[in-house]
DRENKE-923468 format. One record per residue: x, y, z of N, C-alpha, C in turn. Coordinates in steps of 0.05 Angstrom, whole numbers, plus 5000, padded with zeros to 4 digits. Each point is the difference from the previous one (the first is absolute). Example, Ala and Ser with C-alpha at 12.3 -4.5 7.8 and 13.67 -1.06 7.14 Angstrom:
// DRENKE-923468
526448865156498250245000501850245000/499350214986501650245001498550225014/
// end
This chain:
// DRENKE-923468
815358395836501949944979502850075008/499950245017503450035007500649855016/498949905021500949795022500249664985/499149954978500349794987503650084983/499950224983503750094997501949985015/498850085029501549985016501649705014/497549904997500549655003501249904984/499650014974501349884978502350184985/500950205018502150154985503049834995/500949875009501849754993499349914972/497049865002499949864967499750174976/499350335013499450214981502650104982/502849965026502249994990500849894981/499849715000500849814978498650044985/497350044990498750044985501450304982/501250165009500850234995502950024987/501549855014502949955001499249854958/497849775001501349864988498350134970/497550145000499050084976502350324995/502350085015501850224999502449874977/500149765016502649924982499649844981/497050024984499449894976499050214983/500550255007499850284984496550055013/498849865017497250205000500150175026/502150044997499550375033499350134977/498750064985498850294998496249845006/500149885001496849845008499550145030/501949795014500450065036499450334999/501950104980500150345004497350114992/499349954983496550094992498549945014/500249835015497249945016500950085031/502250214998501150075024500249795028/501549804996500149685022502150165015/502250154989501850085015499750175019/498150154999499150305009499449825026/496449804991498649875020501449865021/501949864994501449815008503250165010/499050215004503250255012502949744990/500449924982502049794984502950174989/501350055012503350074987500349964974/500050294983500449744964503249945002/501949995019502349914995500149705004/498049925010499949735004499749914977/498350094986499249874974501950094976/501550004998501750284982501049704975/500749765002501649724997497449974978/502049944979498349894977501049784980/498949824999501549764993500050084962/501949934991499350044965499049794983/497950064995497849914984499150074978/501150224992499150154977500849764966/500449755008499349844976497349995004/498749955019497849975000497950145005/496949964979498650064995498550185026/497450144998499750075029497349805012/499149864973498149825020502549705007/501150014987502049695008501250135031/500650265008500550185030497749855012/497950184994497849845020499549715005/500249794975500449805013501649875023/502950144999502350045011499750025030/498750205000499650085028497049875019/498249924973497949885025501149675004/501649874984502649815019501250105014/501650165011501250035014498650135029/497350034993498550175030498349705007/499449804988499049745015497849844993/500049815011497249934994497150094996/500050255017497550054991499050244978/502650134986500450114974500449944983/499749635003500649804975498349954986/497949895034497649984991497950244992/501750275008498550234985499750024973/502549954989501250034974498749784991/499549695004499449784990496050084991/498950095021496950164997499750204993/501550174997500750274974500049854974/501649834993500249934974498049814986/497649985017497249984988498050194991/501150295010498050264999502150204969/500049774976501250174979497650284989/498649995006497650314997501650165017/501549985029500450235013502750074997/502049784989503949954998499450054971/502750104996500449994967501649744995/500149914975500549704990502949985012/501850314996502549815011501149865025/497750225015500549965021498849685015/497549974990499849684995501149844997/501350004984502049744985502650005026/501150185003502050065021498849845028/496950095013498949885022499649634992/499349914974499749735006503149865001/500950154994502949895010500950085035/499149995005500849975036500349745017/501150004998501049725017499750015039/498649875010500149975025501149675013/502649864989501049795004501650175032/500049845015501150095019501449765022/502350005023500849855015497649825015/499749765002497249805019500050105023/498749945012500550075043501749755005/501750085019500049675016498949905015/499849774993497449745008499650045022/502050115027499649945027497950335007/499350194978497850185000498649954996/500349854977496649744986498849875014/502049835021497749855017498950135023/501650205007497750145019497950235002/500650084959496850205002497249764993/501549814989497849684990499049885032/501250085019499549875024498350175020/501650264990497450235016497550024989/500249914974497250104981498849745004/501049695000498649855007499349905026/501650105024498749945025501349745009/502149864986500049725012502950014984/502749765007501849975000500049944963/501950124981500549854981499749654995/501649835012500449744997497349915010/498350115016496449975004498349934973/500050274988498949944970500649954972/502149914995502150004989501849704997/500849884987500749665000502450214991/500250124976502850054996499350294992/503650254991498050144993504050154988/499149964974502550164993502150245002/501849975011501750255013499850264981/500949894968501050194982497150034976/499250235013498650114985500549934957/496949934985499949944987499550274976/499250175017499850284987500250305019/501250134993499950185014499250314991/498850155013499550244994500350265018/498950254991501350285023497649935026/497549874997499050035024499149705013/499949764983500849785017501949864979/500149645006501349834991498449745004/500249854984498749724990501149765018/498849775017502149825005497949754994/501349804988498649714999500749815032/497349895006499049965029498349684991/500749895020497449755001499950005021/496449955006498150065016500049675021/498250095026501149705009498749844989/497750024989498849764986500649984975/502750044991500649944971500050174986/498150154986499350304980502350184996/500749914980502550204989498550305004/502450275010498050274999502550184994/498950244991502050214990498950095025/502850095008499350295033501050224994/498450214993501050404994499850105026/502450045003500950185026500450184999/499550305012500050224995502350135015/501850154995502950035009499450225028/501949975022499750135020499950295002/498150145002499250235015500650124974/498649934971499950104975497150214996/497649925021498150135006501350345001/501250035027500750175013501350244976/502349824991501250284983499050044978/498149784985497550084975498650265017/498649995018498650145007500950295005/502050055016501750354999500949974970/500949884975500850044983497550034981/496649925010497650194988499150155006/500850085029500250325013501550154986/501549914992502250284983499450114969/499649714992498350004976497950234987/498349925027496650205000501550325008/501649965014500750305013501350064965/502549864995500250094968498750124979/497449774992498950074986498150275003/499050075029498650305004502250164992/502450015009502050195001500450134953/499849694992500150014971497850105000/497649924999497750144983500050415018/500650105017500150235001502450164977/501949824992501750094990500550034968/498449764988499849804975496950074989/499950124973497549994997499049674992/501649874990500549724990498349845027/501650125013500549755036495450085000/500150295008498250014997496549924988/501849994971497349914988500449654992/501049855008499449724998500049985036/498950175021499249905023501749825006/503050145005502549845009499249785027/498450115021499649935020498249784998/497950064986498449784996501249764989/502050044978502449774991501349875020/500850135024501749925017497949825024/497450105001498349935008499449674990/499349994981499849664980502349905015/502850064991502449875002500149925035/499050095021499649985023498449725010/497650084984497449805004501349694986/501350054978500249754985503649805018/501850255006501149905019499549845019/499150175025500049875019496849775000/499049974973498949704994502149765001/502850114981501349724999501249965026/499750275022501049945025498849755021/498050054991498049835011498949684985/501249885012500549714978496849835003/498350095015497749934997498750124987/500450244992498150034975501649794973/501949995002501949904975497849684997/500249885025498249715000497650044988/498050225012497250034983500050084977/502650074991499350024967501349734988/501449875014500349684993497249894997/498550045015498049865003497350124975/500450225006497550134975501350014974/502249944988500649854978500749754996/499649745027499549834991496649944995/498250095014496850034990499750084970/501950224989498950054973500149814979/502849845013501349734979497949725016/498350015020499149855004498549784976/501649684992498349854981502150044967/502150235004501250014980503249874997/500349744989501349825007502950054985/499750224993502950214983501650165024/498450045025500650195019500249965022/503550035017499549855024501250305017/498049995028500750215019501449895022/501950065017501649765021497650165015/499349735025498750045023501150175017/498450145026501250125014499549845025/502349955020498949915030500650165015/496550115010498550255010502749925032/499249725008501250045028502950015004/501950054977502350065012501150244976/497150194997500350304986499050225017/502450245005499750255010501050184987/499450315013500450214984503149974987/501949805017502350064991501849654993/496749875004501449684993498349944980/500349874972498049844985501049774992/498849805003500249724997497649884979/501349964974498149884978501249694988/498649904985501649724987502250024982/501249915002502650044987500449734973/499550184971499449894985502350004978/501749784991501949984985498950024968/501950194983499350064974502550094991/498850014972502550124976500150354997/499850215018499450284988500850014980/497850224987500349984972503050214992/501250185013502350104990502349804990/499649765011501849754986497849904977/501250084984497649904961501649824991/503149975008501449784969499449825035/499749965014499849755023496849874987/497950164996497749944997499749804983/502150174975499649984973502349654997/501349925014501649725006498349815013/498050095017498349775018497350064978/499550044980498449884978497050155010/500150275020497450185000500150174967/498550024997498250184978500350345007/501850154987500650255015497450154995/499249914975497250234987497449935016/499649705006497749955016500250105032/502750065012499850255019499850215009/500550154977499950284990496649955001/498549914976497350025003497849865021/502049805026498750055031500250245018/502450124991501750265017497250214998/500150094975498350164988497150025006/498449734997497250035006499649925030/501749885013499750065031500750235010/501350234986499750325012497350094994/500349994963497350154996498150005012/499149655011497249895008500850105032/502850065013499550115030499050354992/501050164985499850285000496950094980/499149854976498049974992497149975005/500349815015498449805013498950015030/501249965012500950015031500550305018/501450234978501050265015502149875023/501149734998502750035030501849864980/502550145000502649884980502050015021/502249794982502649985014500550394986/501150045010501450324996503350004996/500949785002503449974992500449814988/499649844980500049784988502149914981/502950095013502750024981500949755005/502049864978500949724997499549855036/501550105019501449975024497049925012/497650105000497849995008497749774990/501849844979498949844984501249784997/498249745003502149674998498249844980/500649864993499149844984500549635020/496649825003500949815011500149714981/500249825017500149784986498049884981/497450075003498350054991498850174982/501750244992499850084986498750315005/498550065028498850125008501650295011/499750215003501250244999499650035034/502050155009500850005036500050335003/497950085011500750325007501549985028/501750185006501550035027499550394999/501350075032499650135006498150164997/498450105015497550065004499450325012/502850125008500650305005497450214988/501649904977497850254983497849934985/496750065012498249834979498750234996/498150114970498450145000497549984996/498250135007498249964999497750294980/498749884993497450244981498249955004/497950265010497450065006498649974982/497849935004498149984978499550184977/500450185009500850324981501649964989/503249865015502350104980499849724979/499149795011500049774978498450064975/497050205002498750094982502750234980/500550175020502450114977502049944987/500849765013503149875000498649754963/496850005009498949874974499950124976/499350285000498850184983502850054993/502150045006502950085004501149764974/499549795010500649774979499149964973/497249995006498550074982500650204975/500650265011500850254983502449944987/502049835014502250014989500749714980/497749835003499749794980498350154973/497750215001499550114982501250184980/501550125020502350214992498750215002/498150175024497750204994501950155014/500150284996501750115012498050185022/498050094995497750195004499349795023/499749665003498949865022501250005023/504650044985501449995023499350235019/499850254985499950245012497649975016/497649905000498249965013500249815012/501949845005499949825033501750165014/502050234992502650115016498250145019/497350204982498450155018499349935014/497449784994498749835022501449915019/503049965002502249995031500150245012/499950254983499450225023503750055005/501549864970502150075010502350234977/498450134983501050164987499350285008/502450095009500050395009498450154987/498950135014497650304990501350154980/502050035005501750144980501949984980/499249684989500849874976499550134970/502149984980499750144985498949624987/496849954993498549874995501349944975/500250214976500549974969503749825008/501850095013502549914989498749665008/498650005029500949755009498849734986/497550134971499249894985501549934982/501750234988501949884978502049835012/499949975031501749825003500849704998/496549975015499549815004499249874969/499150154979498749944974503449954996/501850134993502549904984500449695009/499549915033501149715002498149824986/497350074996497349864987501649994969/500950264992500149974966503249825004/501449955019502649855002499949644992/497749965019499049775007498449894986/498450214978497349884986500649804974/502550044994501249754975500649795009/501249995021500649825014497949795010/499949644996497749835013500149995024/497249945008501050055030501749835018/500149814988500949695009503350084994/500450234994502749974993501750275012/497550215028500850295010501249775012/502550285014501149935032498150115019/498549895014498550175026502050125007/502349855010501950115021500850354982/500349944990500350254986498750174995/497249914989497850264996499550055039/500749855011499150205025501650244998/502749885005501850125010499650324984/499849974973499750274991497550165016/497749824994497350165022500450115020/502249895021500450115017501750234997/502649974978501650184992498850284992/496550044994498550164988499150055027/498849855015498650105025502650235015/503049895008501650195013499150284984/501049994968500850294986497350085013/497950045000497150105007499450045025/502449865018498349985030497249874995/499949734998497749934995500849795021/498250055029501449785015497949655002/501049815001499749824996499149905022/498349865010498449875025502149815012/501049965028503149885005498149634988/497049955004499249724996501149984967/498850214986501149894973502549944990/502350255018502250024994501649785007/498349795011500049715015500349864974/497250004994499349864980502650024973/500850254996501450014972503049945008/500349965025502749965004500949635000/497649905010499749755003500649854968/497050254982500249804977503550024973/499850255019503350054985502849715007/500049995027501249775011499749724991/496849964995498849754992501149944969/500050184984500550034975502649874994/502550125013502650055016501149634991/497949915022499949765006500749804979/496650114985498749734985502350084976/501250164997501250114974503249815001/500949955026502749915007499749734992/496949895010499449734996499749884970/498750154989499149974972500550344985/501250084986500050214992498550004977/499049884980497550024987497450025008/499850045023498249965016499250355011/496850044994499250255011497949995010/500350135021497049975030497750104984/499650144978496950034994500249864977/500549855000499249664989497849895024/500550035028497849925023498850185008/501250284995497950275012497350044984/500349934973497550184979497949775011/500049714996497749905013498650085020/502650105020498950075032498250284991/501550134989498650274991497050054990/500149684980496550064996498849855014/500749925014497449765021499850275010/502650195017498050275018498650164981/500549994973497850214992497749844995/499649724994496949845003499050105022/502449935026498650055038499150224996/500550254996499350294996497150094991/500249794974496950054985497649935016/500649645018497949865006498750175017/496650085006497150114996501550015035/501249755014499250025024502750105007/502450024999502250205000499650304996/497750044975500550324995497650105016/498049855017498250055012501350145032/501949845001501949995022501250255001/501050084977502250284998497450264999/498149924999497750244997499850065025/499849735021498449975027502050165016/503149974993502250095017499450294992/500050054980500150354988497750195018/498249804994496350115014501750145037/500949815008500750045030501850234995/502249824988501450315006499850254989/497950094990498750164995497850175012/499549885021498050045020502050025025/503049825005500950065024500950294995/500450084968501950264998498150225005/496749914996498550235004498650105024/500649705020499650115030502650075013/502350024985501650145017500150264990/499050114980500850304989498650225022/498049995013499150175027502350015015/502049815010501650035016502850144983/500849894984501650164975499850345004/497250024985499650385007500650115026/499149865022499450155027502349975004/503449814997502250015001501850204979/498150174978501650204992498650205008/497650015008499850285012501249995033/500049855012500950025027504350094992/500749854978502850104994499750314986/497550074990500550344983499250095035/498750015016500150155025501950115016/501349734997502949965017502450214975/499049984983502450184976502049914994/499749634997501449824986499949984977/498250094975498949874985501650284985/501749914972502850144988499249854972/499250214984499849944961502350124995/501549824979501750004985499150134967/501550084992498850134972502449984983/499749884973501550054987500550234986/502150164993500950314997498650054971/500349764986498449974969497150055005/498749935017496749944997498750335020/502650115011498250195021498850234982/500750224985499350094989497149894986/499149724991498450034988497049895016/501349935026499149975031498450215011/501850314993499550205013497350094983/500849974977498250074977497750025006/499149654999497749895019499350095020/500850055016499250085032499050284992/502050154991498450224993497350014987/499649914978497849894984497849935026/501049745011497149945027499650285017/502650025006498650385016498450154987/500650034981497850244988497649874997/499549734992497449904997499050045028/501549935022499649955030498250285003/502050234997499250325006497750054978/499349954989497250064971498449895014/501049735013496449865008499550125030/501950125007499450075036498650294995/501350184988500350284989495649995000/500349844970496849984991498249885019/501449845024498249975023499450215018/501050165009500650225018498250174995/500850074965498250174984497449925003/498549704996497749945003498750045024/501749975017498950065030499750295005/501850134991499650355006497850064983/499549904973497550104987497149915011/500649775011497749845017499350265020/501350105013499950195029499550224985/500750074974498550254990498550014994/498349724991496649974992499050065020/500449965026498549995021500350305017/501150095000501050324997498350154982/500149944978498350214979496449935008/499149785011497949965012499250135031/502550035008500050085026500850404996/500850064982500250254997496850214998/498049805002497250235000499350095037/502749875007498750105030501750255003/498650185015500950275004502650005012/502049755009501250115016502750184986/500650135008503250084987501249894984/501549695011502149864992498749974965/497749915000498650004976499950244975/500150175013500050144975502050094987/502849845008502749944978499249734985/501450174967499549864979501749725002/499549745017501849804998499649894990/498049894976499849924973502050074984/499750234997502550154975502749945009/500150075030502849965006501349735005/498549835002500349775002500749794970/497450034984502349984963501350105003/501350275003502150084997503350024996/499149795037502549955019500649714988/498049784993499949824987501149914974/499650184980501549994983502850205001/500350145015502250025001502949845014/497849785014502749745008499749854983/498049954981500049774975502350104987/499550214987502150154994502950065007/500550045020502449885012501449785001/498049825001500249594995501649944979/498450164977499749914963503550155006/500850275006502550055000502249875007/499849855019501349875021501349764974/496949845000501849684989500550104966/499550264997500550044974504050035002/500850045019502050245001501349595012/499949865016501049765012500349774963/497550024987500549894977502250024977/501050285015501150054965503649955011/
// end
């Protein structure tokens, strides 16, 4: 880890210089960066004035000004509202990553390295000026030699490289915070930074971006509401993707829609049940589905683009993510709390009663209200607003899920604002509770339980022999709460004395055993025999009973 500071002590600088002169050096200073990093604080001494502004509108501030890949930090933070507090949310979806294009004469030669063969080769034409641009590629419209209009995503030069020391610094950060932060600590800062890593350097890699083109055009496969642009496999690499390039109306233009004579409400309710039926249904969703991500065609049919971020749910989380819906179409508050458990994602040390009245106040908020007429977008947002106050952390798939349907909402609301998504959710909601009931589904959830019930009980032999091989070694450290020891000790004492009564009256049985056989053995002439060890033997006997009875009498009181 020091020879990695040492490498990257340049970017550690800027990184330092610029969270100093947006008021967070006392951060750098807490987690001692200056100490590690032997750093001059006269360097950093320059503080720009900001004090109009807020301290999460600072942080937005500054993860613009440190780069693309704190944009996209801040842009995947602001889906995890269980672990950010709301303001700080609202502040992250406002981040902007609009940035300068490459010039073209870079364009055609990472398109030429990645494809192996001259531009004007595969290529009839291929537009200079980028049609969209972003912090880690840019968009260009291209025709193919045989005609095929294609969108080409080019990934900007040697953007790999400085993502990558800028998630070295990150991970080294976030350890540095959780030794320091009990906060950093208990939402498993690292493991956060960890996600944000994995889900990055996915969009780094533009072939995974194509297979999830492709496994959400299978889900829409036959559904003539839903078009996915093709991908052409042979002129897509980790840092070239080439798909069909499909002309539409995005829906963030509504009064354009609303002049060429589309139906704003009949797209809101395609928008809507082609997420549900991808995240519902399927477990693989678009995961960003904001105006910009959305077209409307001539046909009438809805255009997903970009394909960066898709999520996906395990069979488990789709069962919870059901039961989740479910509870919150019933309004059960006792069901919600019992899918949070069954995630395995509420703290041991939850105060259970507040997080009830919590969650029950949004139930008694919501329960006058029809349902056709909640804001999802809203009842998440508070759910989640309840999961932060609690540390109740949120699964990053679900936190997928609620961020999506918040966005989706977003949408359909701009399009039609009379318009509310569980108008299409509550159907979806009871077909999964029909799926749930059917004989051969719940046979299914028994069969899964049976196993893993049996895998948990052939691993517990290895479990024990890994805590006694750690109590050997004199790893193994109980914690005690200062409230419970005293009545801890109590007990223990209590088992001792039972411990010492039953050993005591064993001992005794055995010495009286050896004096039966003694008082039988005393008619032989020899010496040793003709001491009274009968007598002395009750004697000595009850005088340690006696001793005993004193003992836990005197430990009891």
């Amino acid at each position: 880890m020091l020879g990695r500071r040492v490498r990257h002590l340049s970017r550690y600088k800027d990184i330092a210089q610029i969270l100093v002169a947006n008021g967070f050096g006392w951060f750098i200073d807490e987690i001692g960066l200056f100490d590690l990093l032997s750093l001059p604080r006269r360097l950093f001494s320059g503080r720009e004035d900001r004090e109009s502004l807020s301290t999460y509108e600072r942080v937005r501030v500054v993860l613009e000004k440190l780069g693309p890949t704190f944009v996209k930090l801040g842009q995947i933070a602001s889906l995890r509202a269980d672990v950010f507090p709301p303001e700080l949310i609202e502040q992250l979806a406002k981040l902007q990553d609009d940035v300068p294009p490459v010039a073209f004469a870079e364009v055609r030669k990472i398109v030429e390295d990645e494809l192996g063969q001259p531009l004007d080769e595969v290529f009839r034409a291929f537009d200079e000026e980028p049609v969209g641009s972003a912090s880690i590629g840019q968009v260009h419209r291209a025709e193919l030699r045989n005609g095929d209009e294609v969108a080409v995503k080019v990934q900007r030069p040697d953007i790999r490289r400085k993502i990558e020391i800028d998630l070295d610094i990150l991970m080294d950060l976030a350890r540095l915070a959780e030794r320091h932060f009990e906060w950093a600590a208990h939402y498993e800062l690292t493991g956060v930074v960890e996600e944000f890593r994995h889900t990055l350097l996915n969009e780094l890699n533009y072939t995974v971006e194509a297979h999830n083109a492709d496994r959400l055009r299978r889900v829409h496969e036959g559904d003539s509401y839903v078009r996915i642009p093709e991908i052409y496999w042979e002129y897509t690499t980790p840092r070239v993707l080439t798909m069909e390039y499909v002309r539409g109306i995005k829906l963030q233009h509504r009064d354009e829609l609303i002049a060429k004579g589309y139906r704003t409400d009949e797209i809101a309710r395609r928008v809507t049940h082609a997420v549900l039926t991808q995240m519902l249904v399927h477990g693989v969703f678009h995961a960003d589905p904001h105006p910009g991500n959305l077209a409307v065609l001539p046909d009438h049919s809805i255009l997903f683009m970009d394909f960066g971020m898709v999520g996906r749910l395990s069979a488990d989380m789709k069962q919870h993510l059901a039961g989740l819906v479910i509870a919150l179409m019933r309004r059960d508050t006792r069901a919600i709390l019992r899918v949070l458990n069954r995630m395995g994602v509420v703290p041991h040390d939850i105060d259970e009663h507040r997080l009830y009245r919590d969650v029950d106040h949004l139930r008694e908020k919501y329960y006058e209200i029809p349902l056709t007429q909640i804001s999802l977008g809203e009842a998440v947002s508070e759910l989640f607003a309840v999961a932060y106050r609690h540390r109740v952390r949120i699964p990053a798939d679900l936190a997928l899920v609620g961020k999506a349907l918040v966005t989706v909402e977003g949408v359909v609301e701009g399009l039609d604002p009379s318009f509310r998504i569980l108008n299409i959710a509550e159907p979806f909601g009871r077909a999964l509770l029909k799926e749930r009931a059917r004989p051969r589904q719940f046979a299914s959830y028994l069969a899964r339980g049976a196993v893993e019930g049996l895998e948990f009980l052939s691993d517990v032999p290895r479990h024990v022999m890994d805590i006694l091989r750690h109590w050997r070694q004199g790893k193994i450290r109980i914690e005690l709460e200062m409230a419970e020891l005293d009545a801890l000790t109590r007990q223990l004492v209590r088992i001792g004395n039972r411990l010492s009564f039953s050993i005591t009256l064993l001992a005794f049985s055995i010495f009286m055993t050896g004096l039966l056989i003694a008082t039988v053995l005393k008619k032989s002439p020899a010496g040793l025999w003709s001491f009274p060890t009968t007598e002395v033997g009750v004697a000595v006997g009850l005088f340690l009973l006696f001793l005993l009875i004193l003992s836990i009498w005197r430990s009891n009181k």
